[in-house]
Backbone as CSV, one residue per row, in Angstrom:
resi,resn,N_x,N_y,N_z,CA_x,CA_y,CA_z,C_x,C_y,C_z
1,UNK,-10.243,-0.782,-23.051,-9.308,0.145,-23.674,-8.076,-0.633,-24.147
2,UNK,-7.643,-0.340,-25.404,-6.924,-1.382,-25.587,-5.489,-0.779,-25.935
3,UNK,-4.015,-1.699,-26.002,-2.984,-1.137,-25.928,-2.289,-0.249,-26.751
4,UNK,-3.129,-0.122,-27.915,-2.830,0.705,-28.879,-3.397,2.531,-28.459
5,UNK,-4.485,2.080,-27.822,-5.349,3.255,-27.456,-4.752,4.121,-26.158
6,UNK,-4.316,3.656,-25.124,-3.766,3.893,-24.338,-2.071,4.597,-24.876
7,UNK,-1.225,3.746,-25.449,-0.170,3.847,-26.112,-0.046,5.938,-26.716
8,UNK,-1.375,5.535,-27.237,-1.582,6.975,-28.327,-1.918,8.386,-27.328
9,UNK,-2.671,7.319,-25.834,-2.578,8.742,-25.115,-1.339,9.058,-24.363
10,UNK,-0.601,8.045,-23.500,0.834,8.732,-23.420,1.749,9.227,-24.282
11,UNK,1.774,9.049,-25.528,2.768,9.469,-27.023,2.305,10.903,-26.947
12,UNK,0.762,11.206,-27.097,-0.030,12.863,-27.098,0.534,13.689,-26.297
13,UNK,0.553,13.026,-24.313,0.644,14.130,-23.326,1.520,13.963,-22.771
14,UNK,2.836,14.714,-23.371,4.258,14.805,-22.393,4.468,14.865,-21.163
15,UNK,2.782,16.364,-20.433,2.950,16.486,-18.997,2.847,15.817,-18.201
16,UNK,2.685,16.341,-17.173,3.349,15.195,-15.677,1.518,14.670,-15.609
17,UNK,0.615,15.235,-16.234,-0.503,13.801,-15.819,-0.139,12.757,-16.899
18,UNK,0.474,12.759,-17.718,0.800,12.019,-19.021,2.047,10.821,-18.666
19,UNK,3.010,11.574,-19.957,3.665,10.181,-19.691,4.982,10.446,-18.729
20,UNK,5.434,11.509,-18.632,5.968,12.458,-17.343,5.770,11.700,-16.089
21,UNK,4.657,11.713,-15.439,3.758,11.476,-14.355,4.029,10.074,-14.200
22,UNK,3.486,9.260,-14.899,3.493,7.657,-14.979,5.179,7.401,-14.863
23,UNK,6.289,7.828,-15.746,8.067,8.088,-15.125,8.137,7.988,-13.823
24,UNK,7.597,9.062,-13.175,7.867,9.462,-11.980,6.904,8.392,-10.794
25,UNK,5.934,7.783,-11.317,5.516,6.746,-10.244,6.437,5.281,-10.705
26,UNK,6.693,4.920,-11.971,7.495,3.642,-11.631,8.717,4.196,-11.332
27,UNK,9.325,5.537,-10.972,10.838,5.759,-10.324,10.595,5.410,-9.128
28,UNK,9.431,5.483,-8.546,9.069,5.477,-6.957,8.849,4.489,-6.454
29,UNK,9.254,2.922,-6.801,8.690,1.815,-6.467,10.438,1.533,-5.733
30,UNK,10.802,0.334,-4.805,11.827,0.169,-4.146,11.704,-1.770,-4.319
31,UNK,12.554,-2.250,-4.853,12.941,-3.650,-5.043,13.187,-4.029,-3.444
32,UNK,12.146,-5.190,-3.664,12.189,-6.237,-2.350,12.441,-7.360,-2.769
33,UNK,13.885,-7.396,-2.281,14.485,-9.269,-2.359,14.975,-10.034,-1.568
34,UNK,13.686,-10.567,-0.795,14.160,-11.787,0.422,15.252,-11.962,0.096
35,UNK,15.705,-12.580,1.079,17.009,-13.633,1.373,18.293,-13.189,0.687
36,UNK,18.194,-11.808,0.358,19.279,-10.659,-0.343,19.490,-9.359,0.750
37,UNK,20.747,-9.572,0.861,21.452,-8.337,1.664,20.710,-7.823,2.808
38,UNK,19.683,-6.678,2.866,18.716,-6.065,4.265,17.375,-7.046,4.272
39,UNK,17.523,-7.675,3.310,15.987,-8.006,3.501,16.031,-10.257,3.388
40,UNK,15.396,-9.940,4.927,15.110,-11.416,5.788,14.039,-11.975,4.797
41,UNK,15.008,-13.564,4.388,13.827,-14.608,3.679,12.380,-14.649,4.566
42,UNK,12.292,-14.362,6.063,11.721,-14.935,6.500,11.475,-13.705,7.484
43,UNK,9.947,-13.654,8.059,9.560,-12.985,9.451,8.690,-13.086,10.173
44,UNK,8.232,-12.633,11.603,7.124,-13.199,12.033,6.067,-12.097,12.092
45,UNK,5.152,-12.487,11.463,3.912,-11.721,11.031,2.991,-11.781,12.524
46,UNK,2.583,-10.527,12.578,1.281,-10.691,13.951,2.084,-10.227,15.348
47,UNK,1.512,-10.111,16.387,2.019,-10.391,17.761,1.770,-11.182,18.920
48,UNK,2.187,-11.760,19.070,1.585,-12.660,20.740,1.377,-12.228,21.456
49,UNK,1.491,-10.733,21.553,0.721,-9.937,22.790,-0.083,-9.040,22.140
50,UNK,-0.631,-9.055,21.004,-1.497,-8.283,20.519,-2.755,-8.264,20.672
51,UNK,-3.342,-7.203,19.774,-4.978,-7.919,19.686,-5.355,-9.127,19.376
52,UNK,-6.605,-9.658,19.439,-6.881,-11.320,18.791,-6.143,-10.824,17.389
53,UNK,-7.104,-10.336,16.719,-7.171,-10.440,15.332,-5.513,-10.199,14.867
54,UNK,-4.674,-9.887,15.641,-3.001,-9.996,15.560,-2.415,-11.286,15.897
55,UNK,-3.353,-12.061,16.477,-2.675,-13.194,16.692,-3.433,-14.424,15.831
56,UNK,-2.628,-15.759,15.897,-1.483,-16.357,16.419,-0.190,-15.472,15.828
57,UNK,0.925,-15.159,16.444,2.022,-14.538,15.394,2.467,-15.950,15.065
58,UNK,3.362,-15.701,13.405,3.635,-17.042,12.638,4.475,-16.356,11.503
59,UNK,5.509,-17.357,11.138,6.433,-17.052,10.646,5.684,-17.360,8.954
60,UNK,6.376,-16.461,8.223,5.954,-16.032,6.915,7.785,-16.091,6.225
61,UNK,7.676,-17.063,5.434,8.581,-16.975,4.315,8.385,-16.710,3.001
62,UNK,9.538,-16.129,2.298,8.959,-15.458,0.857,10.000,-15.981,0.207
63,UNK,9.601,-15.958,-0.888,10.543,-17.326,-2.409,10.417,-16.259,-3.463
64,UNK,9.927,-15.115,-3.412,9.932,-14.323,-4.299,10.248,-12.766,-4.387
65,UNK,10.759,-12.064,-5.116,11.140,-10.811,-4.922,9.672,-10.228,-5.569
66,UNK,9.663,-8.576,-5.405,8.745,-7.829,-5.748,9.035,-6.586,-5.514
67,UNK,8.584,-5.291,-6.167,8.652,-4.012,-5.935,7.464,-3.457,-5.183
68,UNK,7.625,-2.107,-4.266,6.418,-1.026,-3.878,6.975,-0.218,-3.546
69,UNK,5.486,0.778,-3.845,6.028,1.943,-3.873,6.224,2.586,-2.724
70,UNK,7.329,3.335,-2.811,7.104,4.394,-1.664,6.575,4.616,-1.320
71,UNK,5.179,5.590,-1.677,4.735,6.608,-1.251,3.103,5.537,-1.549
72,UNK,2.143,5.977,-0.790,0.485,5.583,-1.225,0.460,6.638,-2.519
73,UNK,-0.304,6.057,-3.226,-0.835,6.346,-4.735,-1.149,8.122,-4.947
74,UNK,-0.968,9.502,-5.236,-1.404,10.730,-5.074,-2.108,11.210,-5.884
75,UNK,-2.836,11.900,-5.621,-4.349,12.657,-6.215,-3.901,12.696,-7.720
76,UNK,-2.740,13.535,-7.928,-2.946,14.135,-9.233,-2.516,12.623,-10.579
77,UNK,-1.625,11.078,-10.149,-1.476,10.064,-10.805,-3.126,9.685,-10.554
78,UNK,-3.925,9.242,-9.628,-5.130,8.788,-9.495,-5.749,9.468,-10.955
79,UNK,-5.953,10.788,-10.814,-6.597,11.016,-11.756,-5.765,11.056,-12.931
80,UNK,-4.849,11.454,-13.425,-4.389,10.626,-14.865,-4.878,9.528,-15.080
81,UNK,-4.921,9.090,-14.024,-5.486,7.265,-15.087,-6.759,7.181,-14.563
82,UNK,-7.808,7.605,-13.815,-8.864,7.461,-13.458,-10.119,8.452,-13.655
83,UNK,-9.376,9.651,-14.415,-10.058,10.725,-14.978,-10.757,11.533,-14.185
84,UNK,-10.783,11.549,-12.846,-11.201,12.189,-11.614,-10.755,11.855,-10.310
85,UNK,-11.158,12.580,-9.507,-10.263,12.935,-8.203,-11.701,12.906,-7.144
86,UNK,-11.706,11.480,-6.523,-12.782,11.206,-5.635,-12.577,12.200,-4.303
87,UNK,-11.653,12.476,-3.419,-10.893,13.071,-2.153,-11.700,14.090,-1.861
88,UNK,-11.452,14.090,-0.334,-11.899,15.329,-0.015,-11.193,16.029,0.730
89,UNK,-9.695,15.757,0.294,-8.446,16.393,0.940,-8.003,16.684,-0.200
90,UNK,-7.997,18.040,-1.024,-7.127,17.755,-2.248,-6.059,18.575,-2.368
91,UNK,-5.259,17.698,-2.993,-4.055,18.090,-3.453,-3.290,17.349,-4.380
92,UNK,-2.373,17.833,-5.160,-1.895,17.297,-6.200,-1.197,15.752,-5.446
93,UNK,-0.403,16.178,-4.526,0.875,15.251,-3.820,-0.064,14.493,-2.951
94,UNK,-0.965,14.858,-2.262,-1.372,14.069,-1.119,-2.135,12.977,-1.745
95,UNK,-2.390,12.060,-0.871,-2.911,10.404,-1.174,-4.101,10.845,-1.526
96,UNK,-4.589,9.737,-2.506,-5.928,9.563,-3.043,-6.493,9.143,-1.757
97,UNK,-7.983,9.732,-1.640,-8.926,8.824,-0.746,-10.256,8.835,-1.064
98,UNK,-10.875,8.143,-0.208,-12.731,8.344,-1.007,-12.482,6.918,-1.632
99,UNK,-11.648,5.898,-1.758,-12.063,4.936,-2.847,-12.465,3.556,-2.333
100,UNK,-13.508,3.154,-3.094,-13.676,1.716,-2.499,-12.255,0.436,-2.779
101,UNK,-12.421,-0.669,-2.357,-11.736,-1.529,-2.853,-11.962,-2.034,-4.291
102,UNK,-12.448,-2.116,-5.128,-12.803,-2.184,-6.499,-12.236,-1.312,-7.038
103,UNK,-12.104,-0.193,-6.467,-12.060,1.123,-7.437,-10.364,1.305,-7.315
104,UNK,-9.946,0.579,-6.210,-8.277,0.305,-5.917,-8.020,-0.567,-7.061
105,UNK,-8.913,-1.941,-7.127,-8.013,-2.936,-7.924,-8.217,-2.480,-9.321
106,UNK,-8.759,-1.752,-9.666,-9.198,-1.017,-10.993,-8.222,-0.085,-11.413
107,UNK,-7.979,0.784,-10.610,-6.984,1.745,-10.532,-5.269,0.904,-10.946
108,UNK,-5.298,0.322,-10.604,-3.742,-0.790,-10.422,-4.164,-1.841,-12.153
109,UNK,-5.322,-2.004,-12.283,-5.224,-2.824,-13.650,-5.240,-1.852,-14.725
110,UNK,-6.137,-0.728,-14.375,-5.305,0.950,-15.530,-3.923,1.088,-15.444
111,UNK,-3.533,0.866,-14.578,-2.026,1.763,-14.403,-0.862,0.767,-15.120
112,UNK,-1.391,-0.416,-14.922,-0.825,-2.293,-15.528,-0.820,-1.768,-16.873
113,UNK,-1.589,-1.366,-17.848,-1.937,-0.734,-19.031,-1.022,-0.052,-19.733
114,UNK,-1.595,1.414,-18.992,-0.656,2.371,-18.704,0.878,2.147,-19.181
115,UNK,1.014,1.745,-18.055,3.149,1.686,-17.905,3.335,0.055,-18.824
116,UNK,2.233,-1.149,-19.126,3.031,-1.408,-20.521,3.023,-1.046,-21.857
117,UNK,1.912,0.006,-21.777,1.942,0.632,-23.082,2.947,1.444,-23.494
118,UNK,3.623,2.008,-22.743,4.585,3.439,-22.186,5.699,2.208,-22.180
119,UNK,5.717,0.976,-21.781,7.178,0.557,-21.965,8.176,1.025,-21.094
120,UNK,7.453,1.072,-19.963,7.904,1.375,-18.342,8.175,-0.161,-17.493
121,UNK,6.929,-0.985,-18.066,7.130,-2.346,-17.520,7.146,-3.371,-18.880
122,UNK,7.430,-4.511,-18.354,7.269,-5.785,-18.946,5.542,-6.199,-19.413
123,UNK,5.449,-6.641,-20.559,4.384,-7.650,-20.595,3.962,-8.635,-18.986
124,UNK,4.706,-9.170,-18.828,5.092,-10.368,-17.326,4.883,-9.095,-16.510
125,UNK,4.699,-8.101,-16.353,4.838,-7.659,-14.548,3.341,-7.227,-14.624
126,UNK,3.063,-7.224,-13.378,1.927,-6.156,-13.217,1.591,-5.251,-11.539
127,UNK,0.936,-4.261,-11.929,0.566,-3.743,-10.592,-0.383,-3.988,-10.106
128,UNK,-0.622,-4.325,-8.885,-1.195,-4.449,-7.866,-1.925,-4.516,-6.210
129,UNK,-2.960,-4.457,-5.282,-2.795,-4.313,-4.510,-1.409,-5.503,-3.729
130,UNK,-0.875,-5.091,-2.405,0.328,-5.633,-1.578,-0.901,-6.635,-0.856
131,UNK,-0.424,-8.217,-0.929,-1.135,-8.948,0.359,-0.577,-8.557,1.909
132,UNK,-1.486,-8.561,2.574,-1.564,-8.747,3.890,0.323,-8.724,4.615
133,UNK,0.234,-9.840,3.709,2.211,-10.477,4.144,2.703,-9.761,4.006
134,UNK,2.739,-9.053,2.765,3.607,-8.070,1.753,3.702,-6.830,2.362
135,UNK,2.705,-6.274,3.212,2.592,-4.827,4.015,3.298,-5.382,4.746
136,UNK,3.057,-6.229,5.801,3.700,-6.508,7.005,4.977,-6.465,7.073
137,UNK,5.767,-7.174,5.859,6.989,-7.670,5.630,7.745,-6.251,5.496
138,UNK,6.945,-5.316,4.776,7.853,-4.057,3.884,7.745,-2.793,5.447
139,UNK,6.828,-3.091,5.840,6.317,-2.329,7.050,7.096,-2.215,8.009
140,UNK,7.259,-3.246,8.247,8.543,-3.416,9.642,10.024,-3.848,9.450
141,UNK,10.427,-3.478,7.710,11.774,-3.443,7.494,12.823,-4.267,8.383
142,UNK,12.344,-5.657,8.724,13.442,-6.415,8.956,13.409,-5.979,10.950
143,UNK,12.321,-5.368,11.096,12.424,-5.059,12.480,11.447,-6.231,13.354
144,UNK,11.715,-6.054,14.590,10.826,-7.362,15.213,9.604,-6.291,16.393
145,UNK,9.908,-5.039,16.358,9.767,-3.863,17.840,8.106,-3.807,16.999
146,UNK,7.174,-3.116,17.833,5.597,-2.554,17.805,5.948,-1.723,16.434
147,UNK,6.884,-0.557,16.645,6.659,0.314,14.734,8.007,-0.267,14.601
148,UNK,8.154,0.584,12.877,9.290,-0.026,12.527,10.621,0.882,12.898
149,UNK,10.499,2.368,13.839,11.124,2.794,14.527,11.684,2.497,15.809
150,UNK,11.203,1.592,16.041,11.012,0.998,17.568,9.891,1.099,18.288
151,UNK,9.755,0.773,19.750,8.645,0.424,20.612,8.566,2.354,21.064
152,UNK,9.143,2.641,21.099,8.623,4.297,21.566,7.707,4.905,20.646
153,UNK,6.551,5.117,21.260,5.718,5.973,20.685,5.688,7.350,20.867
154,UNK,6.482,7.665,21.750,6.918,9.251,21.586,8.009,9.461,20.002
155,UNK,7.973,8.797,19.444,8.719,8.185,18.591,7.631,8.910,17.086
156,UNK,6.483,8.900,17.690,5.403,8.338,16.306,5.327,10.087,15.293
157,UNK,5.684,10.980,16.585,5.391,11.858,15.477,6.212,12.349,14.343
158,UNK,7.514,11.932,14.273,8.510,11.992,13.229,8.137,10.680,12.428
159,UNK,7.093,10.248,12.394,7.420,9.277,11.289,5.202,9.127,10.515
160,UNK,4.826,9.442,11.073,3.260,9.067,11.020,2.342,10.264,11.459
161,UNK,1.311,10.693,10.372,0.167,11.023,10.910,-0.678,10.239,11.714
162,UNK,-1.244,11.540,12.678,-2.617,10.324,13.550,-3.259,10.978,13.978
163,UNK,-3.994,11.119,14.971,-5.285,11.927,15.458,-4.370,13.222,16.367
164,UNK,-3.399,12.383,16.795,-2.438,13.785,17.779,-1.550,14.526,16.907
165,UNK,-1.593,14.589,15.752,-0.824,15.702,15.171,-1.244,16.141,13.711
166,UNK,-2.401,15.608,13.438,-3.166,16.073,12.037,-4.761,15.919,12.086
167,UNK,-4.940,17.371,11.210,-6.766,17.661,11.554,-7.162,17.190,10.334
168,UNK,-5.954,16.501,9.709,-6.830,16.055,8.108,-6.094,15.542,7.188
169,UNK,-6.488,14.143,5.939,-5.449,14.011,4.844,-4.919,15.602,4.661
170,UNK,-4.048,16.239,4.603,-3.440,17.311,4.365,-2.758,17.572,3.939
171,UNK,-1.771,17.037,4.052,0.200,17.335,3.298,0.232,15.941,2.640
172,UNK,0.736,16.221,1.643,1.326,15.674,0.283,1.946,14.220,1.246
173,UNK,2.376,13.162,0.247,3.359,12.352,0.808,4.401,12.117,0.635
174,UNK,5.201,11.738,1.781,6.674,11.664,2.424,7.004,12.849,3.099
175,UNK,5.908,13.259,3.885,6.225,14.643,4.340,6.925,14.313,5.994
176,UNK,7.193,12.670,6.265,7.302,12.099,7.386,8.204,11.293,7.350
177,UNK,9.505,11.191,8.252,10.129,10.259,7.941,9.896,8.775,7.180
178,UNK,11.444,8.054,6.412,10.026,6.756,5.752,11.126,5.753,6.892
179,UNK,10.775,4.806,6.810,11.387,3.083,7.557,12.603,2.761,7.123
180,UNK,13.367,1.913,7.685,14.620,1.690,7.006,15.090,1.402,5.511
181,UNK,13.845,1.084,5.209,13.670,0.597,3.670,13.118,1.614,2.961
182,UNK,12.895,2.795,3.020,12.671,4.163,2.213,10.913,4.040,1.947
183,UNK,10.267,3.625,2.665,9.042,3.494,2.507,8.635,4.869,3.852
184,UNK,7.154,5.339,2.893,6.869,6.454,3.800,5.093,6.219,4.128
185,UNK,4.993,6.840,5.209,3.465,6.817,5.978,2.778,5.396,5.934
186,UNK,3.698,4.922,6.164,3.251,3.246,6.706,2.240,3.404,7.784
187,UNK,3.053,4.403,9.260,2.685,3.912,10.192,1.428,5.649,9.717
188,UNK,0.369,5.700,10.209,-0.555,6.672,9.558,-0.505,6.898,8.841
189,UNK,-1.267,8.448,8.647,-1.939,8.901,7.485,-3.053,8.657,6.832
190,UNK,-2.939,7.354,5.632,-4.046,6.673,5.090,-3.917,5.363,5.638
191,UNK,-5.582,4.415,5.750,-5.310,3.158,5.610,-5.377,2.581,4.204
192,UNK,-4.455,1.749,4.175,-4.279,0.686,3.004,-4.793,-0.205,2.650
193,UNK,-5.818,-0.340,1.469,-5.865,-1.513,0.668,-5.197,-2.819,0.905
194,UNK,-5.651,-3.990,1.253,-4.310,-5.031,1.079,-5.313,-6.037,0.059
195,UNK,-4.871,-6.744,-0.584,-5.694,-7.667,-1.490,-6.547,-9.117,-0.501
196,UNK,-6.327,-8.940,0.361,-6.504,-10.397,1.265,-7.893,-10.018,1.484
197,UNK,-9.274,-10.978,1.804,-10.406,-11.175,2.601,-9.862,-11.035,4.142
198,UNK,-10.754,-10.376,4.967,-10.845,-10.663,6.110,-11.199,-11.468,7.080
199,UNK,-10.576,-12.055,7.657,-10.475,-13.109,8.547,-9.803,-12.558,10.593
200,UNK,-10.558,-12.787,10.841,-10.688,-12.342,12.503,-9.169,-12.484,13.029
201,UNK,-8.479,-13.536,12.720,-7.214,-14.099,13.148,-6.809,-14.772,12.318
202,UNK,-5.522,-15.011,12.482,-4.320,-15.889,11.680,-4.667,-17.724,11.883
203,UNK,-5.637,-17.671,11.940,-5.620,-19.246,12.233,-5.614,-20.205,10.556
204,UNK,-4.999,-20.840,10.345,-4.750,-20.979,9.020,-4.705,-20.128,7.885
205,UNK,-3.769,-19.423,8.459,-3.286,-18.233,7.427,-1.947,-18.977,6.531
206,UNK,-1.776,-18.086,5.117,-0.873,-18.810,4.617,0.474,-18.570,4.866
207,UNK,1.636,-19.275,4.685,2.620,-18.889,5.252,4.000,-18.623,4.040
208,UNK,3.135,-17.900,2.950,4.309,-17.843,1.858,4.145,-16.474,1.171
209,UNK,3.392,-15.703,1.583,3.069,-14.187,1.494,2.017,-13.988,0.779
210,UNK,1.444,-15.014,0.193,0.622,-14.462,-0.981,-0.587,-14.502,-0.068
211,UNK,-1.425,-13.620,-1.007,-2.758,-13.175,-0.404,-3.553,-14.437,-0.216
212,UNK,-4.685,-14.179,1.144,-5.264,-14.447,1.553,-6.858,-14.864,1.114
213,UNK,-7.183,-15.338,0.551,-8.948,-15.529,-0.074,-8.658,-14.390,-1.331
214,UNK,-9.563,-13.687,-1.468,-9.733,-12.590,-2.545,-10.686,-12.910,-3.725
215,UNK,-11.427,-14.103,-2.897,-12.057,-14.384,-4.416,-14.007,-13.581,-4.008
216,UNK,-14.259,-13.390,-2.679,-15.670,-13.100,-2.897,-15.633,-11.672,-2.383
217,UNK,-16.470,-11.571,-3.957,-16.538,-9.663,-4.022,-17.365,-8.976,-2.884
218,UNK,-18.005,-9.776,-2.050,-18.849,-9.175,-0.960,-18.383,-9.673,0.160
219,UNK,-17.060,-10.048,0.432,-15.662,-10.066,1.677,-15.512,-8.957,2.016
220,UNK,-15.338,-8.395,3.111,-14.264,-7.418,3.916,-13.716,-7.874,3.495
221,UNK,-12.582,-6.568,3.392,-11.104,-6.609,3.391,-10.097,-5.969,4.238
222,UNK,-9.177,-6.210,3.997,-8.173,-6.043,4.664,-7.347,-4.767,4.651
223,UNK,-7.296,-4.122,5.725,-6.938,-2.493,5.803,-5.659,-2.241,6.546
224,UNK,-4.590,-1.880,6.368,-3.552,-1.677,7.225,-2.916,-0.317,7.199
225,UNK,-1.985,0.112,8.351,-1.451,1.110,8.763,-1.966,2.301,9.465
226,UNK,-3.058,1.876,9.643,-4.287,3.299,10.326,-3.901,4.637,9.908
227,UNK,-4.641,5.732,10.273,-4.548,7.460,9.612,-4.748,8.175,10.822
228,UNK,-4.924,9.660,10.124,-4.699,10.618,10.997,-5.684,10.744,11.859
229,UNK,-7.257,9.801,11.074,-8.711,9.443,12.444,-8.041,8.804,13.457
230,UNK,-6.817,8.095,13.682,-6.565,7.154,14.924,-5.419,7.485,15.712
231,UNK,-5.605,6.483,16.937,-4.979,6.867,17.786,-3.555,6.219,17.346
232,UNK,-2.596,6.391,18.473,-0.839,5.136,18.006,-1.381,4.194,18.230
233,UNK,-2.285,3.256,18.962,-1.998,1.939,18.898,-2.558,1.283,17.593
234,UNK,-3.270,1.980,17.008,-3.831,1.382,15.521,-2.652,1.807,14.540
235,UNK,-1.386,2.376,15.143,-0.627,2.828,14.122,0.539,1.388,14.000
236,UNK,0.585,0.719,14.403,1.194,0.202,14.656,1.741,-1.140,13.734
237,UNK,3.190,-1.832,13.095,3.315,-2.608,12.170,2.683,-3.956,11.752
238,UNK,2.201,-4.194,13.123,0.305,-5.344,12.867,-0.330,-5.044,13.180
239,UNK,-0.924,-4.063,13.424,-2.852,-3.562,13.612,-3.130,-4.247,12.426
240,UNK,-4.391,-4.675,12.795,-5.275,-4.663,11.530,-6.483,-4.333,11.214
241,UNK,-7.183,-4.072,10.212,-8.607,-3.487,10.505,-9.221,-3.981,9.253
242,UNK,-10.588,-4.467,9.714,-11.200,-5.029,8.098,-12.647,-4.117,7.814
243,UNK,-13.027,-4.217,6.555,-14.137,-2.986,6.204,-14.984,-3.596,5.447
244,UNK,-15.951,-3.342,4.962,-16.460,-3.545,3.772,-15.280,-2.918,2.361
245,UNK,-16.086,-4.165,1.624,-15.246,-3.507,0.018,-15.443,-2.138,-0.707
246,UNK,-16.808,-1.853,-0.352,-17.752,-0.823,-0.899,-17.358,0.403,-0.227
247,UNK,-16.838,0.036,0.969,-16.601,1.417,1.941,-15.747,2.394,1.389
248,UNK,-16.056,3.778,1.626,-14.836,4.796,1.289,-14.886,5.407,1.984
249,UNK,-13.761,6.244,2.787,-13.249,6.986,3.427,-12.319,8.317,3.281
250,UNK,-12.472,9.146,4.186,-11.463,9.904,3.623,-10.488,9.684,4.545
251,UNK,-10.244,8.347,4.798,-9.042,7.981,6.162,-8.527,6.774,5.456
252,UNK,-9.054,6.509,4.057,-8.604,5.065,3.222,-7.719,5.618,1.630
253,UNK,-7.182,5.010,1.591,-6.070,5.117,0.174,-5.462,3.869,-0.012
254,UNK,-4.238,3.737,-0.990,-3.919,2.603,-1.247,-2.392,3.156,-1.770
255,UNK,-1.377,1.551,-1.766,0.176,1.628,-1.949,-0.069,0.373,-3.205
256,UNK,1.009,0.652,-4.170,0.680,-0.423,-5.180,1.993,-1.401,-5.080
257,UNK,1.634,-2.968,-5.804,3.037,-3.298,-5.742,3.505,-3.780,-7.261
258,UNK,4.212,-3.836,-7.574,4.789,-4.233,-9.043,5.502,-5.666,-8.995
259,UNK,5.101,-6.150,-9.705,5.922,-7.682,-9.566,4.901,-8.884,-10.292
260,UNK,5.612,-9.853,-11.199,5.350,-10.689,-11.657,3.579,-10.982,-11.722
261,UNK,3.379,-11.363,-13.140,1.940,-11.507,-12.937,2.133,-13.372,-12.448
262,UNK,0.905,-13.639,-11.605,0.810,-15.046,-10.983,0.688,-15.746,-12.346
């Protein structure tokens, strides 16, 4: 589809699946700039008292700024740019789910389209899934504690769906407190897309944020923030969980990030 073609369908449809809609998701993205004001050049990814696959913890520095969004991606933008609505929770506001990982990075190279045709973004930027680092980093807002509220998990239900207080994707998003950094349903709800291959543990992991492998299409990947199927300890700012690529869920969705094409 090419940029002229695209161009001609946001110019056509004013409404909010149109070029309305696409406004209102790049208003929703929040600038992340290491080594600027709230946000630490540097943090330690993982836990030393965690699960394996949480450990070794290891410090992660970033040399680069980037945007994400608030909120995971919602039914009714999915389908503007994807022409259907996979979910089996539906609602306009609530997170897309049902999608494989393909159908994430697909979704994010439409939407790349999209918003430079519309002249929302730059030629140079694009959207994409968040690496591994990039959740972690935005996740725990400069915090060092288990969530990014602190270590109380009596704590969890003002901020996260999970198995103890939701029978289903259900309510729209940001219906839950967000992190210090205005980010919402980190800790539940949906799990997240991250662009990285899966790997058991941090043992030569990279230490500059960028994703992890990503090159073989028949890798697990990398899933973060657990949902309303799990319990708190999968809710937590390093759980991690890896899947097949192919897999869909109605406990899986995705958060996009905006920032410089490599």
């Amino acid at each position: 589809m090419t940029a002229l073609f695209l161009a001609m369908i946001v110019a056509a449809d004013p409404e909010p699946a149109g070029a309305e809609l696409l406004q209102v998701f790049r208003g929703e993205f929040i600038a992340i700039t290491p080594g600027e004001g709230a946000f630490p050049k540097k943090f330690t990814m993982g836990r030393s008292d965690g699960s394996g696959a949480e450990r070794p913890a290891h410090v992660v520095s970033f040399a680069y700024k980037f945007e994400i969004a608030k909120y995971e991606v919602p039914q009714n933008l999915w389908e503007a740019v994807m022409g259907s609505n996979p979910s089996r929770w539906t609602g306009k506001r609530n997170s897309v789910e049902m999608l494989s990982f393909d159908e994430a990075v697909e979704f994010c190279r439409k939407t790349t389209e999209l918003l430079r045709a519309a002249k929302l973004i730059n030629e140079n930027q694009v959207i994409r899934l968040p690496s591994e680092a990039e959740w972690e980093y935005v996740a725990r807002a400069g915090t060092t504690t288990v969530y990014s509220f602190g270590d109380e998990v009596a704590k969890l239900d003002d901020f996260g769906w999970h198995t103890g207080n939701a029978a289903g994707n259900d309510p729209p998003v940001g219906a839950k407190k967000p992190n210090a950094w205005g980010l919402y349903d980190l800790h539940g709800y949906l799990w997240e897309w991250c662009s990285d291959d899966w790997h058991e543990n941090y043992e030569g992991a990279p230490s500059d944020g960028r994703s992890w492998g990503g090159g073989d299409a028949d890798a697990k990947r990398v899933l973060r923030g657990g949902s309303w199927k799990d319990k708190a300890d999968r809710l937590t700012s390093s759980y991690r969980h890896g899947d097949s690529a192919r897999s869909r869920d109605d406990a899986v969705g995705l958060r996009c990030v905006l920032a410089d094409a490599r």
